[in-house]
C-alpha positions in Angstrom: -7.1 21.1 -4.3 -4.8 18.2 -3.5 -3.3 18.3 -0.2 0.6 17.8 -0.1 3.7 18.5 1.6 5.0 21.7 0.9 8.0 20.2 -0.6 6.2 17.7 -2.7 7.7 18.1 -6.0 7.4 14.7 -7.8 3.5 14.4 -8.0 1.9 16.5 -10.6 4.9 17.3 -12.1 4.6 15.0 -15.3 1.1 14.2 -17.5 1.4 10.8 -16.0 1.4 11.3 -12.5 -1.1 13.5 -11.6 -3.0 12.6 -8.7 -6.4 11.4 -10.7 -4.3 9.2 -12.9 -0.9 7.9 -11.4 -0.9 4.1 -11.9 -4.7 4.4 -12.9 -3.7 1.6 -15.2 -2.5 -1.0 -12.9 -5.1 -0.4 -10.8 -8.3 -1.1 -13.3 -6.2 -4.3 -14.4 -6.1 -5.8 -11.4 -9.6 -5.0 -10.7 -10.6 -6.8 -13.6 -9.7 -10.1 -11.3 -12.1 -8.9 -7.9 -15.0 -10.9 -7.7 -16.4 -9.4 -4.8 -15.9 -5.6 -3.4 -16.9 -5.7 -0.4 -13.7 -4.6 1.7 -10.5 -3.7 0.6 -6.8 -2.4 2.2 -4.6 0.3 0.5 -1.2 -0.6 2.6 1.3 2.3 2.1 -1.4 4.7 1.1 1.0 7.4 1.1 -1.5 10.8 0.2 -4.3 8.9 -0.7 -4.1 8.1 -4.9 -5.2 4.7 -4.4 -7.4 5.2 -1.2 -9.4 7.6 -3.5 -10.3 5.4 -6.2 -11.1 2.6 -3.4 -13.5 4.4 -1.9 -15.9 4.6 -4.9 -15.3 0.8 -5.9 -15.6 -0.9 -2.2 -18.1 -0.8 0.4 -15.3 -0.6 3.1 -11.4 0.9 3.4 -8.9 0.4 5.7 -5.9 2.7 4.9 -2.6 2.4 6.4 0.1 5.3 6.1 2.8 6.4 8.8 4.0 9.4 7.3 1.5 11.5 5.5 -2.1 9.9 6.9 -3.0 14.2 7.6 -3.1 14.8 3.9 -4.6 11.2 3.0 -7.3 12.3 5.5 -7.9 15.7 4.0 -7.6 13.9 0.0 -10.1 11.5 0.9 -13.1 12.7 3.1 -15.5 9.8 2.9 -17.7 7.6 5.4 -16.4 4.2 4.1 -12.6 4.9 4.5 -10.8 3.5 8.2 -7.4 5.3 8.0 -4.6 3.9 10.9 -1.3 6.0 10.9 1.1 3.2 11.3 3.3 1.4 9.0 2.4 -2.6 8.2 5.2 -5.4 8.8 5.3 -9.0 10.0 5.1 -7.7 14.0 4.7 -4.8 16.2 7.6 -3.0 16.9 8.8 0.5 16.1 11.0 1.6 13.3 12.8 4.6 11.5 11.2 6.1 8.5 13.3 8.2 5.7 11.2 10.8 4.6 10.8 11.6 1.2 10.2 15.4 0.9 11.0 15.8 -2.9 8.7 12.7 -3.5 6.8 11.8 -0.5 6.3 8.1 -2.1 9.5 7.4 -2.0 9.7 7.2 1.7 10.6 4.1 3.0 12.1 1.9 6.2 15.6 1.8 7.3 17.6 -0.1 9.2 19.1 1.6 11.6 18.1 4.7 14.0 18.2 7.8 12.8 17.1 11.4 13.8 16.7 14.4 12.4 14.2 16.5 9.8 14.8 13.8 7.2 13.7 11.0 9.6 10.5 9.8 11.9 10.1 6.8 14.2 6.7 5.0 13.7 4.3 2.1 14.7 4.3 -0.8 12.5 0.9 -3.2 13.4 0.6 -6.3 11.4 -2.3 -6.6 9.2 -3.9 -10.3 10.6 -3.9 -8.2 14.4 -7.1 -6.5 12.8 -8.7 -9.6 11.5 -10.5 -7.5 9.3 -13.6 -9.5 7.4 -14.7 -9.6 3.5 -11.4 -8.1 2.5 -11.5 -8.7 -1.6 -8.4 -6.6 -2.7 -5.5 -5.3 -0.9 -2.7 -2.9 -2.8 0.7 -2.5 -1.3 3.5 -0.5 -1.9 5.6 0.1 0.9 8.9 0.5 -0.6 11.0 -2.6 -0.5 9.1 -3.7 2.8 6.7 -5.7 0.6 7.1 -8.9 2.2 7.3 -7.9 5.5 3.8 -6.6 5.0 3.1 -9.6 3.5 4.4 -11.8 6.3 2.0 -9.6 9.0 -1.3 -10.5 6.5 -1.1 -14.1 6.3 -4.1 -15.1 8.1 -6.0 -12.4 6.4 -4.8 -13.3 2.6 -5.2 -17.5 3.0 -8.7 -16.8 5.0 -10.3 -14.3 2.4 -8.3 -15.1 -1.0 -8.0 -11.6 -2.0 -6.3 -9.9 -5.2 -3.6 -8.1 -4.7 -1.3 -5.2 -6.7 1.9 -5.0 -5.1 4.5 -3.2 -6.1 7.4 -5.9 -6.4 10.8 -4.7 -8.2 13.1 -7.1 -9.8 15.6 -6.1 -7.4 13.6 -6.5 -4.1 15.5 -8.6 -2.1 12.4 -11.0 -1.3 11.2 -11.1 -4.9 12.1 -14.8 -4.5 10.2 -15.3 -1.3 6.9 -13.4 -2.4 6.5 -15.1 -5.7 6.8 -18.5 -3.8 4.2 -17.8 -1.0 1.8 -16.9 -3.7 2.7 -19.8 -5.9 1.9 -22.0 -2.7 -1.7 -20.4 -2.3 -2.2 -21.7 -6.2 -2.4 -17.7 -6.9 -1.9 -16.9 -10.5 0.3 -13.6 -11.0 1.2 -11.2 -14.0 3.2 -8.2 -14.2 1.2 -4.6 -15.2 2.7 -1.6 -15.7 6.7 -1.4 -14.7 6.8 -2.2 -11.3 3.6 -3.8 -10.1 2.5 -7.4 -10.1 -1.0 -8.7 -9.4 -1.8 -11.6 -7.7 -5.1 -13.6 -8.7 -7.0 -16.6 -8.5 
């Protein structure tokens, strides 16, 4: 039994986005590219989809989710998972979160203070404050706040070359910006799926 929000609607509702097999696709596709899997990140791991499959791939997991890191704990009960409930961004500081209760994935970062039901104040830690080792793949999808995340992991992507899925929309403000950073690490990059990109070398 897959733990959820009570008002999770979205997931499981369709053949395609059942918990087993949501974005199962983009996920063996960039694998395809890992060389080593040794550790690997799951940025934005919302209830635990891609945490799940991780876990039997890598040696090592370091999970991060603000909102819903309760359920990812109880969907994913393994020795070789490290799960932080903060949000990822280029410093530390605090910020408001919408809550998605329809679609819990669909949560994201706004800009400006809010409170309320529909609305949560979290921790945002940047990635290279870890200095995690050996990481060999890192997947993020944190809602538009892409290369923020990005921008916090520096360190950690140009010391350990990793590949990355990320989810990067055509009408993310930074799709510019992202592409470029990549293109100056001589990373290759291809779109899968409808939304996702992976990054390779």
């Amino acid at each position: 039994m897959i733990s959820k929000p009570e008002t999770e609607g979205w997931l499981g509702k369709y053949s395609h986005n059942q918990f087993e097999n949501y974005q199962i696709e983009e996920y063996n596709s960039a694998l395809k590219y890992v060389k080593n899997f040794r550790t690997s990140l799951d940025l934005g791991a919302n209830l635990g989809i891609m945490s799940a499959r991780m876990v039997k791939d890598f040696k090592m997991v370091h999970a991060f989710e603000p909102l819903f890191y309760d359920h990812l704990q109880k969907n994913v009960k393994t020795d070789n998972i490290k799960i932080y409930p903060h949000a990822v961004g280029e410093k530390q500081k605090t910020v408001t979160m919408r809550i998605g209760h329809y679609h819990s994935g669909g949560s994201n970062i706004v800009d400006h203070l809010a409170i309320g039901k529909d609305y949560k104040n979290v921790q945002v830690v940047t990635i290279d404050s870890y200095d995690i080792p050996d990481v060999d793949f890192i997947k993020i999808d944190v809602e538009g706040y892409e290369w923020n995340a990005i921008q916090g992991a520096k360190k950690t992507i140009k010391n350990n070359e990793p590949v990355l899925l990320v989810e990067l929309k055509q009408n993310n403000k930074n799709y510019n910006d992202i592409i470029y950073f990549f293109k100056n690490l001589n990373y290759n990059y291809k779109s899968v799926g409808e939304i996702d990109t992976v990054f390779y070398k």
